[in-house]
Each structure stands twice: as C-alpha cells, then as structure tokens.
N, C-alpha and C positions, 0 to 999 in steps of 0.2 A: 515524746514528740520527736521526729526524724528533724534534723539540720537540713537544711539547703546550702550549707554551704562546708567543705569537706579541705582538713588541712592536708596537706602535703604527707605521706608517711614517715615517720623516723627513720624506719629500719624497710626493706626491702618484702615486698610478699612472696614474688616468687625469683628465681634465676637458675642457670644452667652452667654451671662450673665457672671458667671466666669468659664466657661468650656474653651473656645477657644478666642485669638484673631486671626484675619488673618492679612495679608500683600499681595496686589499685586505686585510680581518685575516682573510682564511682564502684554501686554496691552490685549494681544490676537490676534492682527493683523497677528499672524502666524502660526492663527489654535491650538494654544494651549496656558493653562492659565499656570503660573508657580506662586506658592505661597509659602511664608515662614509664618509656623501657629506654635504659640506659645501655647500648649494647657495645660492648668495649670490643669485640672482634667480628661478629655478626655470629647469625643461625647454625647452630653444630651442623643438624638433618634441613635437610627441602621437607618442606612439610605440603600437607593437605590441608582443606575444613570439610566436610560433608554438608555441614550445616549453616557454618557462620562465614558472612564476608567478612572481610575486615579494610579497614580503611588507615592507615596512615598518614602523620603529615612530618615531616624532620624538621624538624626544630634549627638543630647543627647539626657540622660532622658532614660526610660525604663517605661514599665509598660502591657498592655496585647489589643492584636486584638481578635475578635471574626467576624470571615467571612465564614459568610456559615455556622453557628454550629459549627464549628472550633476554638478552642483558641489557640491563639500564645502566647506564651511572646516575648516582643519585645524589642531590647535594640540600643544602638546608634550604625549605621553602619551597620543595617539591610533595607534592600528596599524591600517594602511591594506594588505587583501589585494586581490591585482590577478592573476584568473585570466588563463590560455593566450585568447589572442584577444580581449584588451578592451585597446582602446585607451586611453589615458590621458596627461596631461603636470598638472607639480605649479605653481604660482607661488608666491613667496615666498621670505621668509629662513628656512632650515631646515636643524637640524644632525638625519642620521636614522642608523638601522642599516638595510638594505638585505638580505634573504634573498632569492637567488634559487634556484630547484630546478625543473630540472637548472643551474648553473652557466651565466654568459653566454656565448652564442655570436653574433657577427657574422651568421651566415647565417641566420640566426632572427630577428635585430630587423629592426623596421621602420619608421622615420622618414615619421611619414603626413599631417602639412599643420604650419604653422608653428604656434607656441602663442599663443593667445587669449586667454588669461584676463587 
C-alpha cells in the first residue's frame, strides 16, 4: 500500500557540485515532481524545459532570477512560474519548493550557456 504521507529525505537525491542540492518529497505518480532544493550559490548553466513548467515558491534566502533577459531579485515568499521554453538560471542563497509538471525528464532539459548573474 503507497503512504500519503512522505518523510523529509536523509541524504540528498540529486545536486550539482556546490551550487544546489535537491530532495525528492514526491514520486511523480501524479503527474507532477515536487522538490525541496537547497541552493547554496544558484544554477551553474541557464537552463531550458521543452516539456515541463516549473513553478517555484522560496521559502528563504534572497538573491536574483534572470528569465527571459529579465532580472528579478528574488526574496523569501516570492513564487517564481517559469513556462515550457523560457530559459532561466537563479543566483543566490535559497531554500525553495520546486513544482514541475509533467515531472523531470533528462531528454527535455537544456543546459544553454554558463550562468551570469
């Protein structure tokens, strides 16, 4: 029988040297990933989705979004949505929750110049 209700991870699922770590708190079984990403410097690359929005909300931390050409500064209690085909990468120390829909796929993202901010 599947839980409804999902503890906190131990240890880390994914991360990228010391820019990010992530946490899965959901499986994906319902069409959508939910992540808690602890990002100690922000995004290495500006990235793409082909596929997946994603939706952010910051928890803490502050520091600055660049989507589209666009800079934001971003601070905690700000929810940052990021359609299908806009590129984007975050700087800063920021603890967030992470919505993506459809769920992350490898063959869908895109790592598209280094980060600038």
């Amino acid at each position: 029988m599947d839980s409804y209700v999902k503890k906190f991870p131990k240890t880390s699922d994914f991360e990228c040297n010391n820019f990010f770590k992530g946490y899965y708190l959901s499986d994906g079984k319902l069409g959508i990933e939910v992540d808690y990403i602890d990002m100690m410097t922000g995004h290495e690359f500006y990235q793409t989705e082909s596929e997946s929005i994603h939706i952010y909300y910051i928890l803490e931390g502050n520091g600055k979004a660049n989507i589209n050409d666009t800079i934001y500064d971003i601070e905690s209690g700000d929810t940052i949505e990021i359609p299908v085909n806009t590129e984007f990468a975050f700087k800063g120390k920021l603890k967030m929750i992470e919505i993506m829909n459809p769920p992350f796929n490898p063959n869908t993202h895109i790592d598209t110049r280094k980060n600038d901010l």
